[in-house]
ZAMARGU-4260 file (C-alpha; in steps of 0.2 Angstrom, whole numbers, plus 5000, padded with zeros to 4 digits):
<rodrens>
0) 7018/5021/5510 | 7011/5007/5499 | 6996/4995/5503 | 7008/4980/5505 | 7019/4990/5519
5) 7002/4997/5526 | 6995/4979/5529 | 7011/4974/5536 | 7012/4986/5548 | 6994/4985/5555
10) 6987/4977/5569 | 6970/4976/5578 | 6975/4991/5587 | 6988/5000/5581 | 6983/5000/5559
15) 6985/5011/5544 | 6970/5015/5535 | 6966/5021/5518 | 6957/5036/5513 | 6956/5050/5500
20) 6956/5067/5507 | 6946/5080/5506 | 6940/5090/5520 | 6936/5099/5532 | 6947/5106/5537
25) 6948/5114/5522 | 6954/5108/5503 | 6950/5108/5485 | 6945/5091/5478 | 6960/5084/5473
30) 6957/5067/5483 | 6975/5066/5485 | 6978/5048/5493 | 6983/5047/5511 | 6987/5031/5525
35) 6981/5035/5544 | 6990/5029/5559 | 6977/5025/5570 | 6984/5018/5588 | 6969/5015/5599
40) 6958/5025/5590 | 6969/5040/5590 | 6974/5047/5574 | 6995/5050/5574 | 7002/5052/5560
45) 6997/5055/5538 | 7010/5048/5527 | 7003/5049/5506 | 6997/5034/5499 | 7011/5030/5486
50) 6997/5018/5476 | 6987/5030/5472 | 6984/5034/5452 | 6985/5052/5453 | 6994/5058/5469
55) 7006/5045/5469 | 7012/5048/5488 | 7013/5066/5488 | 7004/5075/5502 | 7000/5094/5504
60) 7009/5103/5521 | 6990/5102/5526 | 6986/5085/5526 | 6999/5082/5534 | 6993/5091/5549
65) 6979/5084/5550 | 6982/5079/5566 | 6984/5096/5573 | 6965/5100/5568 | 6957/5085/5572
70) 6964/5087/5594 | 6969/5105/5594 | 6964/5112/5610 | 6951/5125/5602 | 6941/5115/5590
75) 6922/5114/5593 | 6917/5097/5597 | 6900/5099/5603 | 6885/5108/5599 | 6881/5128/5607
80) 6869/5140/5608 | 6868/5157/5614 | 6854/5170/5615 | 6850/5180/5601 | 6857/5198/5612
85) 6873/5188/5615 | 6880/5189/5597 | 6897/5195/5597 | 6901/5189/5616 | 6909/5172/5619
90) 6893/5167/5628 | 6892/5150/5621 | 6886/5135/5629 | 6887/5118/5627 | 6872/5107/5622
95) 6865/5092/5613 | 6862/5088/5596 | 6845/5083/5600 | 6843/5100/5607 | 6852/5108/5594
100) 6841/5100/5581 | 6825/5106/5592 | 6831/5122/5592 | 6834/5123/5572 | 6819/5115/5568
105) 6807/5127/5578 | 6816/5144/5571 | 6815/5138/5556 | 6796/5134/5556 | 6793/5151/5565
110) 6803/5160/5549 | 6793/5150/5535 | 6779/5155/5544 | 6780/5173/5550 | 6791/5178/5532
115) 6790/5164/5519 | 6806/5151/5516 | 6812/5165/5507 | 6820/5176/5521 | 6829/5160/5523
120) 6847/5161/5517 | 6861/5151/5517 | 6878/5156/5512 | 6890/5140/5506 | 6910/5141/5505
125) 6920/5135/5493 | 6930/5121/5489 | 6927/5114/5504 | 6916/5094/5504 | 6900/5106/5510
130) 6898/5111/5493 | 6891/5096/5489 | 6878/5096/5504 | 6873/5117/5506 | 6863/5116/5488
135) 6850/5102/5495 | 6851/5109/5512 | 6845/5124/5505 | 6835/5119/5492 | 6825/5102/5499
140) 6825/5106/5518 | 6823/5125/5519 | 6815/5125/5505 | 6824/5142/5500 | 6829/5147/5484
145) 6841/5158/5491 | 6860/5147/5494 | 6871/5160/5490 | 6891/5162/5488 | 6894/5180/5496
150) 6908/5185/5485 | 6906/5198/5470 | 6901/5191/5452 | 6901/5173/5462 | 6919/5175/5458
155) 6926/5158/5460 | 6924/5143/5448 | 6905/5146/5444 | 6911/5162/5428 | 6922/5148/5420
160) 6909/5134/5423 | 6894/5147/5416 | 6905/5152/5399 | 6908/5132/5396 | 6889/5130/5397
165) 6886/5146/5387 | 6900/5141/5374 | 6901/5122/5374 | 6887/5115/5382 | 6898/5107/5392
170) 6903/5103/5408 | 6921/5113/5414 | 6935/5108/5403 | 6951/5103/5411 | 6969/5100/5405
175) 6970/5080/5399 | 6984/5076/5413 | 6976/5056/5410 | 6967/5057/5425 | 6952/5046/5421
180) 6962/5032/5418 | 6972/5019/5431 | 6985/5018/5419 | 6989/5037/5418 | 7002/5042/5404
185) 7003/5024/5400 | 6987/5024/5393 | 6984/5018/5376 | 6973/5031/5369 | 6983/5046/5377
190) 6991/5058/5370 | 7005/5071/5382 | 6999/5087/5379 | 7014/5097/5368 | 7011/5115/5377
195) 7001/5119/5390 | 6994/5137/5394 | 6994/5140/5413 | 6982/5157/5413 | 6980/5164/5427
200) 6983/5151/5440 | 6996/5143/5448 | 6990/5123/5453 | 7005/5119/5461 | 6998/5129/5477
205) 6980/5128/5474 | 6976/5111/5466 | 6961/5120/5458 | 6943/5111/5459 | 6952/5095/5458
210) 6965/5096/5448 | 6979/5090/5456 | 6993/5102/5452 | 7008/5092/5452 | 7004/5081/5439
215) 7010/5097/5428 | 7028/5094/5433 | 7024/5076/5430 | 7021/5081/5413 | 7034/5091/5412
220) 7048/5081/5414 | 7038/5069/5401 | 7042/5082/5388 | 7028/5095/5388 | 7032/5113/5387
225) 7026/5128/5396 | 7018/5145/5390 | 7013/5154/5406 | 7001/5171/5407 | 7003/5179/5425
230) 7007/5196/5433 | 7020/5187/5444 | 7033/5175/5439 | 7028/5159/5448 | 7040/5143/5449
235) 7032/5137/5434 | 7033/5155/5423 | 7052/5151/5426 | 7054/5138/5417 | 7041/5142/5403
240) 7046/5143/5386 | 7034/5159/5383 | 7030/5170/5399 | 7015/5183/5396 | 7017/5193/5413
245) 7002/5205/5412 | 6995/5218/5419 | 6981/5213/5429 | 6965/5213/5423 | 6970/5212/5404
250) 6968/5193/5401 | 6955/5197/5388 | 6966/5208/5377 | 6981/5196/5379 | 6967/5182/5371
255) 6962/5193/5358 | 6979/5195/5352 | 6983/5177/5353 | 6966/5174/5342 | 6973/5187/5329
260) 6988/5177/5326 | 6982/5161/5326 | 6968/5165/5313 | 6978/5179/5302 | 6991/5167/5303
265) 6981/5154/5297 | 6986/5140/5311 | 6970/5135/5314 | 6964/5118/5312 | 6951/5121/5296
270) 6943/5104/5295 | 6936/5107/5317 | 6931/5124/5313 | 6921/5123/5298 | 6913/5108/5305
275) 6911/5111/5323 | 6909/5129/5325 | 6897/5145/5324 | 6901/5162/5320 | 6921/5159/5313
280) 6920/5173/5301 | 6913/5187/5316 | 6928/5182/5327 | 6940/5183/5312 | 6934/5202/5308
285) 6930/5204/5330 | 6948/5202/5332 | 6957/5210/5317 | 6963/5224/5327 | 6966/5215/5341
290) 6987/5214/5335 | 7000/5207/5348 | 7006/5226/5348 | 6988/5232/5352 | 6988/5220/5366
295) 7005/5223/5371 | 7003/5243/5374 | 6987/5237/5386 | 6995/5224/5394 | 7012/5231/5399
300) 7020/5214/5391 | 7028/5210/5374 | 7021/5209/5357 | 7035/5196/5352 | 7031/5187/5366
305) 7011/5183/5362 | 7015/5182/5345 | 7026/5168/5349 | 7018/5160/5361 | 7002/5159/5349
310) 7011/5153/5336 | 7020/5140/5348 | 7002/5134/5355 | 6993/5133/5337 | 7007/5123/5328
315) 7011/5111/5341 | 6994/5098/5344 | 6987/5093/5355 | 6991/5106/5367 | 6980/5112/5381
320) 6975/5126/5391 | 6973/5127/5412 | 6962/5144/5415 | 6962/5151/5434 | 6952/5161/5444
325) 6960/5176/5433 | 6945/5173/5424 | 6931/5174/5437 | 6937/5188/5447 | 6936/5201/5434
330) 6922/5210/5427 | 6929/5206/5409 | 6933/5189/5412 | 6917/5182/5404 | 6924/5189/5386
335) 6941/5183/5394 | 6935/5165/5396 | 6926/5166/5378 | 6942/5170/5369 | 6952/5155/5378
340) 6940/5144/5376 | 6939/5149/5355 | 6959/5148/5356 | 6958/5129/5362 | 6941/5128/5350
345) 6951/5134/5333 | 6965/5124/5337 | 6955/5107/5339 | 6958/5104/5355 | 6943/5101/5362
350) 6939/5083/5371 | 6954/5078/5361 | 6968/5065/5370 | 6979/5079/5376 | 6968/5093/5373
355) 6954/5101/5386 | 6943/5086/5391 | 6925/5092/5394 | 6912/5086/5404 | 6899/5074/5403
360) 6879/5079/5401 | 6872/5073/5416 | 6884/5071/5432 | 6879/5063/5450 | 6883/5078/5460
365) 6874/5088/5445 | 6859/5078/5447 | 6857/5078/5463 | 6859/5097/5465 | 6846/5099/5450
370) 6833/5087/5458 | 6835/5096/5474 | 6829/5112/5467 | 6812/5104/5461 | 6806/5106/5481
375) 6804/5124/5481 | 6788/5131/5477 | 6790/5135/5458 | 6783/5153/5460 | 6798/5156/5475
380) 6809/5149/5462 | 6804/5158/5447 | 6800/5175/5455 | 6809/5177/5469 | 6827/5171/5467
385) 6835/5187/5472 | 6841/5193/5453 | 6834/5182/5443 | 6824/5192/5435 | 6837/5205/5431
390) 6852/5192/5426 | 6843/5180/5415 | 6860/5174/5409 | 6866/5168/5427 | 6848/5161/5430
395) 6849/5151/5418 | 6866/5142/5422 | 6867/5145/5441 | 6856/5138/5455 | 6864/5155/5468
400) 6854/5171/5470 | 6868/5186/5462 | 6878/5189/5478 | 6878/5208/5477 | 6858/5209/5472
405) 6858/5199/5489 | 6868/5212/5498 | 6857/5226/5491 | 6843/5218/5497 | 6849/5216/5515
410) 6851/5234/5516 | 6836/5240/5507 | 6823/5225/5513 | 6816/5224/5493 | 6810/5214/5486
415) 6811/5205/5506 | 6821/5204/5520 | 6831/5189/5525 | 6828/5186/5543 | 6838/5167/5545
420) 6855/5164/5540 | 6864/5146/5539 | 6882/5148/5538 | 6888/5133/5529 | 6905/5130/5530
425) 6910/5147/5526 | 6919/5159/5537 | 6913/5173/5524 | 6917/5188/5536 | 6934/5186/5532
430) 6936/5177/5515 | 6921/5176/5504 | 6913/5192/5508 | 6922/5202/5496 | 6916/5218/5494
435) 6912/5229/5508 | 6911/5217/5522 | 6906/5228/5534 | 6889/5231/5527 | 6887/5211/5526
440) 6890/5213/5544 | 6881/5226/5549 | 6865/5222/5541 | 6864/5202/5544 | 6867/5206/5563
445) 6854/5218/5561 | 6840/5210/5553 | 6842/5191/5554 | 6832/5184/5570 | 6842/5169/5569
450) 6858/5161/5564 | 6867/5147/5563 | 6884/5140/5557 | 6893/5121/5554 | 6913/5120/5558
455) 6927/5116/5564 | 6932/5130/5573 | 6926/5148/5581 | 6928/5160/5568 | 6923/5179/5568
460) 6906/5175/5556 | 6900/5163/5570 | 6906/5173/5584 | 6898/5189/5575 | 6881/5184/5566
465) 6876/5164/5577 | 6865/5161/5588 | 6869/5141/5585 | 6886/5131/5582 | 6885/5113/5573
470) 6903/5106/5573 | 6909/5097/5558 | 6919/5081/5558 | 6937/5079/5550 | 6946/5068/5537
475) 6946/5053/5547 | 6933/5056/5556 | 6919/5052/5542 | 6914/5045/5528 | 6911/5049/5511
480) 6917/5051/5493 | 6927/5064/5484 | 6926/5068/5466 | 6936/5080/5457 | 6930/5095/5448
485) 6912/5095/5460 | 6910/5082/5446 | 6906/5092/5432 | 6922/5084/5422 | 6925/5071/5434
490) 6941/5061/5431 | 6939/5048/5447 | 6929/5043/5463 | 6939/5042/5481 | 6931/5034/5494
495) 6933/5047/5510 | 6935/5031/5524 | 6931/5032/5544 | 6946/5028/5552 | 6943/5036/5571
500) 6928/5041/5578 | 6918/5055/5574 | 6913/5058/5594 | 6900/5073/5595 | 6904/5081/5578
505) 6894/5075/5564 | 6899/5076/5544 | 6890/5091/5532 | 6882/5077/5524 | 6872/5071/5538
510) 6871/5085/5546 | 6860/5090/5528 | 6851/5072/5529 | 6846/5074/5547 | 6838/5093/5541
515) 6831/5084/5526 | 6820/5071/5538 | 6817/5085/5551 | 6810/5097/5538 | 6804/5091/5521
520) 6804/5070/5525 | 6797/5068/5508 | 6811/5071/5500 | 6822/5062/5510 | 6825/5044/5510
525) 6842/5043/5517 | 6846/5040/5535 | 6865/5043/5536 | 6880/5045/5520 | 6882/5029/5518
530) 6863/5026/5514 | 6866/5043/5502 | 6878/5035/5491 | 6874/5020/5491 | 6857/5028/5481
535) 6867/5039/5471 | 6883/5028/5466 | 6870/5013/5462 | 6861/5027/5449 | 6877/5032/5443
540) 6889/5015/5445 | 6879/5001/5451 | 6889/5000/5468 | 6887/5006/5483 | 6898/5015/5498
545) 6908/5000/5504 | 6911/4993/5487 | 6920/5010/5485 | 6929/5009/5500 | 6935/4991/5494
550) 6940/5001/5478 | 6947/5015/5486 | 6949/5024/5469 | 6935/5021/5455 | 6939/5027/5437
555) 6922/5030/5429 | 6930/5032/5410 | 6933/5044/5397 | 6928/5046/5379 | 6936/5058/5367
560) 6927/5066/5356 | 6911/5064/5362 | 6904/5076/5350 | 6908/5065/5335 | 6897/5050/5343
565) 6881/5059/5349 | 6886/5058/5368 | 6884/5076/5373 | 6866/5083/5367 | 6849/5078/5372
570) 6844/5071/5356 | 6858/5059/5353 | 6866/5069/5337 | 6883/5073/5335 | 6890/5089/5338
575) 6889/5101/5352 | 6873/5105/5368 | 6872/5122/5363 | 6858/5130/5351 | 6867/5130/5334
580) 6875/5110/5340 | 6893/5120/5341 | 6906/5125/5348 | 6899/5147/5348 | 6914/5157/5344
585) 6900/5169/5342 | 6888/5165/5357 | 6868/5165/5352 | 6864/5165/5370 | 6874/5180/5373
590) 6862/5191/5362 | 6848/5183/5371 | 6855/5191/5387 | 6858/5207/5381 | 6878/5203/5380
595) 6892/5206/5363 | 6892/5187/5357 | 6908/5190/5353 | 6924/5192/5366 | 6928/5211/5369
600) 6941/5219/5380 | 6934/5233/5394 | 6948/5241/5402 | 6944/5240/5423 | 6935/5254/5429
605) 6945/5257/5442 | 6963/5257/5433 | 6979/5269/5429 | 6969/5274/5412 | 6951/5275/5415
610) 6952/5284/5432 | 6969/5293/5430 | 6965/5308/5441 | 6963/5296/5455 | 6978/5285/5450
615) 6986/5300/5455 | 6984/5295/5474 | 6981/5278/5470 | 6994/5273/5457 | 6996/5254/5462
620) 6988/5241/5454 | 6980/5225/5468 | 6979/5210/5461 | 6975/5199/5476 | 6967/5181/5479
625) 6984/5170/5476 | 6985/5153/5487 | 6998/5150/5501 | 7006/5134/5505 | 7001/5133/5524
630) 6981/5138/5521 | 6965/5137/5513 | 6956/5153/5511 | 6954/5160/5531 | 6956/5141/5537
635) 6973/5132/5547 | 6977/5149/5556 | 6975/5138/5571 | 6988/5124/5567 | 7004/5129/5577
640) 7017/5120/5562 | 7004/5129/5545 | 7006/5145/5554 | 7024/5144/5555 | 7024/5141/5535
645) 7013/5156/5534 | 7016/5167/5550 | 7009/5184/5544 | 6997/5191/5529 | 7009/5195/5516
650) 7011/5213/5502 | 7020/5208/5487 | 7029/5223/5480 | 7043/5225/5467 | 7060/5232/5476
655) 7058/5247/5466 | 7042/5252/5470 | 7046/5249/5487 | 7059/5262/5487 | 7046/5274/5479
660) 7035/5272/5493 | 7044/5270/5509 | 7045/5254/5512 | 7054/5241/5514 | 7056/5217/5516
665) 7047/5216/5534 | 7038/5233/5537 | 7020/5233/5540 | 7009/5243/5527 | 6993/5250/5524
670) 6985/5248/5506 | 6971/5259/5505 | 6958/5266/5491 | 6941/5274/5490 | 6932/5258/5497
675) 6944/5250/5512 | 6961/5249/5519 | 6969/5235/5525 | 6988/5230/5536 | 7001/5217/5529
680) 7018/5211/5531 | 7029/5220/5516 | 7038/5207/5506 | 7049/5214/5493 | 7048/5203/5476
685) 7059/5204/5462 | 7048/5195/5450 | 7032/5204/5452 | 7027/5217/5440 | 7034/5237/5443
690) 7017/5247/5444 | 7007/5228/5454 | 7006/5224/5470 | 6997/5206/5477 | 6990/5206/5495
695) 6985/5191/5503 | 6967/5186/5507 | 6958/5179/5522 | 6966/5184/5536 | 6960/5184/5553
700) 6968/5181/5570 | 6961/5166/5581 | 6975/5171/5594 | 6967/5189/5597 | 6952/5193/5605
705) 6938/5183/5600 | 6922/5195/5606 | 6916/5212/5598 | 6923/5222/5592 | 6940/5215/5587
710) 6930/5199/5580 | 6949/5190/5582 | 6955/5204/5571 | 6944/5203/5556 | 6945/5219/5551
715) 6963/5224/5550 | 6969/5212/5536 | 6951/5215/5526 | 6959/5214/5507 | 6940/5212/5503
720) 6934/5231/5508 | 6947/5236/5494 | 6935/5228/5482 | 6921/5240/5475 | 6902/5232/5476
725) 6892/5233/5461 | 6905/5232/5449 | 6900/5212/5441 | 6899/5210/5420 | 6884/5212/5410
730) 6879/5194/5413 | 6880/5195/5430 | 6896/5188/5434 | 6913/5193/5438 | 6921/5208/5449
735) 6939/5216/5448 | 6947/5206/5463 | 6962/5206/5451 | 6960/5224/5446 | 6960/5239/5459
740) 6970/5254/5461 | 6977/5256/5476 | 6992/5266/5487 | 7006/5258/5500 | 7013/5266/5516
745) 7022/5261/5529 | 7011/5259/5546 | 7020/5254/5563 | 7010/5238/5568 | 6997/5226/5564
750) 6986/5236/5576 | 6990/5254/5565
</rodrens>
């Protein structure tokens, strides 16, 4: 639908309203464009907005059940309580927000004062628009330091984002798919990208941190090629011009290789490197050994193959490269990301039209996240951040505790306990909780006094670990902005438009500004969200929240090259926000942190060569964390018409190694290792690797019994008890979601 029909169509009851979609329910930042039926104030149907710059009219399976979430007979639409000895028994009642507020006001004042603010926790979820309010709710109404994202090596986005600061100084870098500018390809000053790398991701599915993943096909059919670098033959690998499938786990090797070629070679762009970068001459000599047949005995993939593809990439600018969560959920992935990142570096594709575009200095959401942190007491800050102390190099570029310190500390009570937890839009139980969830479990129920959780629906974390629910308005429902990339390389701005009411739900957002006044009213000016932006988008923009409704889509701008003009350090020279004013091929904050400043390649720990006696039971390798097209993390398995797409938790495994171990398309299956074992669906695939299987993540089942000690089946789809605890990189970040050993059987049910 475009805006000429839309108007058409609409009368003072029965209208079509624009909006920019976000969440909940649940979603990446895309701000893909959508119309709202709205017949006497009842949402009742989505069609995609076919204006819109960047979506264009297409709409995710998802969105367009949005209806479905918004009246589905089990949402949450009203505060509850229960009592503290009630956890784990539907004993919910309903109440008021006034009452709810009460009741979350005074526990919270009884912990600060009994413990301190820091035995406050508050776990966030991810992708989801209550990123951008759990920071400050933790940070400027608890006044905690402690907002934590329970998942081993904060594995998700926050790696990639820390090696861009570490390497660039920069903000994340993203493919150039010319979406800063309303003109898109027909832009004057773009360039279509010759190549693109797509490294271990597949934005198609997952429209990644904003990105919206179809604009690759767009480009595509403009002329760009593909080079793809995957264990699993994706829809895009098939129509790549070079293919890399890899053992999981091994991206850093693969990298290494490519950076052997390109500089041995000599396809590196001269002038950029001599001018632009530290440390060229270590990385030549780091990665002399690092051959494509090296890297291919490692990787289980062809030397001719990364040869290629390296030569293809380096000799065809601009070209670009769009790295996955292959990165973050590895515990070499740092180096990974280090040796990507110099790929695109050497090349001179950096903040080139085309190339990676990088982001700017100093960013709304980035701002307002770092002001935030200023109202906890400097000495909680400081000294009792839980690891801190013992990851300086994830200090200094992340505001979270390290997740698995903060599940030591839960079991052992040092250096404190936490005894109040604020589930913020996380259903962490049976998604983020990622290594040994069970202990999570066991010691929060334990040892918190107090919990409370904002969502859409009943999930097993709130009917396990709450004491309080807070139910979170829709798309539709609210208002807001969306801005890709959590606005570290934000291309655009969508307004997030109210187009039926919110009834008793209320937004994250306010939800976070209502805490703000209750607890810390000092620090909070705002009223509601449209007070919010229209503070923080007059800073930024010099327009407020209905001016950007009126806009629908804002297009802040882009300039290349901004190292050239002085436009991304603090003092206003050329070059590079890093301590040597370049891009660090050899990193000077890594020997500060006690890492390699160069990239390195670490085989997994748990893997068919460094643990071969236990491969010997265990001879599978489990890559997992691949998106589905009816889901989002643990969220939709309500929606009747999502389910269908995506009825059962799903075991990829190649025909031949089915054969081997018994089973067969459509059997149920154990995977099992030292730490967990978990119950999926068997689906025979051609394409994956021999020796690989992928399991699906975030399953639980709202159609089971909800109450202890099922938990609406929690536990029997846990792909994250497969995943060893303690097993991040030296800095801090990164654990072998990607990387496992594992074996398969056959099992006669779910329930086996």
């Amino acid at each position: 639908m475009n805006e000429t029909q839309a108007k058409a169509l609409s009368t003072e009851n029965d209208k079509w309203v624009r909006t920019n979609c976000w969440s909940a329910p649940g979603c990446h930042p895309a701000g893909c464009g959508l119309y709202l039926h709205v017949v006497d104030g009842k949402l009742v149907d989505v069609e995609g907005d076919e204006d819109h710059p960047i979506s264009q009219g297409r709409v995710c399976s998802r969105a367009l059940c949005l209806d479905e979430a918004v009246y589905h007979k089990d949402r949450i639409t009203h505060p509850m309580k229960r009592a503290r000895e009630d956890r784990g028994l539907d004993k919910w009642e309903q109440i008021s927000w006034d009452e709810a507020y009460d009741l979350l006001l005074t526990k919270t004042r009884e912990i600060q004062e009994k413990y301190g603010p820091e035995a406050i926790i508050l776990f966030a979820g991810t992708g989801r628009e209550c990123t951008l309010s759990a920071y400050s709710a933790c940070f400027a109404a608890y006044q905690s330091p402690n907002e934590v994202f329970a998942m081993s090596g904060y594995s998700c986005y926050g790696p990639r984002c820390a090696i861009s600061f570490y390497i660039l100084g920069a903000g994340y870098p993203e493919i150039d798919y010319a979406a800063f500018f309303p003109e898109r390809y027909d832009y004057e000053g773009y360039t279509l990208p010759k190549y693109m790398i797509v490294w271990g991701k597949y934005p198609l599915i997952s429209n990644p941190d904003g990105l919206f993943g179809h604009a690759i096909v767009d480009m595509m059919k403009r002329g760009m090629k593909l080079i793809t670098v995957d264990p699993r033959v994706t829809w895009l690998a098939s129509r790549a011009e070079y293919n890399i499938q890899l053992r999981p786990g091994t991206d850093a090797a693969v990298a290494l290789a490519m950076l052997h070629v390109i500089i041995y070679e000599d396809l590196y762009d001269h002038e950029f490197v001599e001018k632009w970068t530290h440390g060229f001459d270590q990385l030549k000599e780091r990665v002399a050994e690092w051959t494509p047949e090296k890297a291919a005995e490692i990787c289980w993939c062809s030397a001719e193959v990364i040869r290629g593809a390296a030569r293809a990439f380096a000799t065809n600018g601009p070209s670009t490269i769009a790295w996955g969560l292959a990165f973050d959920t590895s515990t070499n992935g740092v180096q990974a990301g280090q040796a990507v990142l110099s790929i695109a570096a050497i090349c001179g594709y950096i903040d080139v039209p085309g190339g990676m575009t990088i982001g700017e200095k100093e960013t709304l959401l980035g701002k307002w996240w770092t002001d935030s942190t200023a109202e906890v007491d400097p000495d909680i800050w400081n000294y009792k951040r839980i690891g801190a102390q013992e990851f300086p190099g994830f200090a200094a570029v992340q505001t979270h505790p390290q997740p698995d310190r903060v599940l030591d500390a839960l079991e052992s009570g040092e250096p404190y306990q936490f005894k109040m937890a604020h589930y913020w839009g996380t259903n962490f139980l049976a998604n983020t909780s990622a290594h040994a969830p069970h202990r999570w479990y066991e010691r929060l129920k334990e040892e918190t006094e107090f919990g409370v959780i904002n969502d859409v629906f009943m999930t097993p974390t709130a009917m396990a670990l709450c004491e309080l629910f807070l139910p979170v308005s829709c798309v539709g429902e609210r208002k807001g902005a969306v801005m890709p990339q959590f606005g570290r390389n934000m291309s655009f701005i969508g307004s997030m438009t109210q187009a039926i009411p919110e009834n008793d739900t209320k937004c994250d957002i306010d939800i976070m500004i209502d805490m703000g006044r209750m607890m810390n009213p000092d620090a909070w000016p705002w009223t509601n969200v449209e007070d919010f932006y229209d503070d923080w988008l007059g800073r930024f923009y010099g327009f407020g929240y209905n001016e950007l409704v009126d806009k629908n889509v804002y297009f802040p701008g882009y300039t290349y090259k901004k190292y050239e003009k002085g436009m991304l350090r603090s003092d206003g020279q050329p070059g590079f926000d890093t301590p040597t004013g370049k891009v660090e091929l050899y990193s000077t904050l890594y020997e500060i942190f006690g890492e390699d400043p160069l990239p390195y390649y670490i085989e997994p720990r748990y893997s068919p060569y460094s643990k071969p006696e236990m491969a010997e039971v265990y001879p599978l390798v489990l890559t997992t964390g691949a998106r589905k097209w009816g889901s989002f993390h643990s969220e939709h398995r309500q929606m009747a018409t999502l389910r269908d797409i995506d009825p059962d938790p799903i075991l990829e495994i190649h025909p031949a190694d089915a054969v081997k171990y018994g089973v067969k398309d459509g059997d149920w299956a154990a995977i099992e290792n030292p730490f967990g074992r978990a119950v999926l669906r068997v689906k025979e695939v051609p394409t994956i690797m021999e020796g690989v299987v992928h399991a699906q993540h975030g399953w639980w089942y709202p159609e089971q019994d909800g109450e202890e000690p099922n938990l609406f089946g929690v536990w029997k789809t846990s792909v994250d008890s497969l995943i060893p605890h303690n097993e991040m990189g030296k800095l801090g970040f990164g654990a072998p979601f990607k990387n496992v050993i594992c074996k398969v059987y056959r099992v006669e049910s779910l329930d086996d």
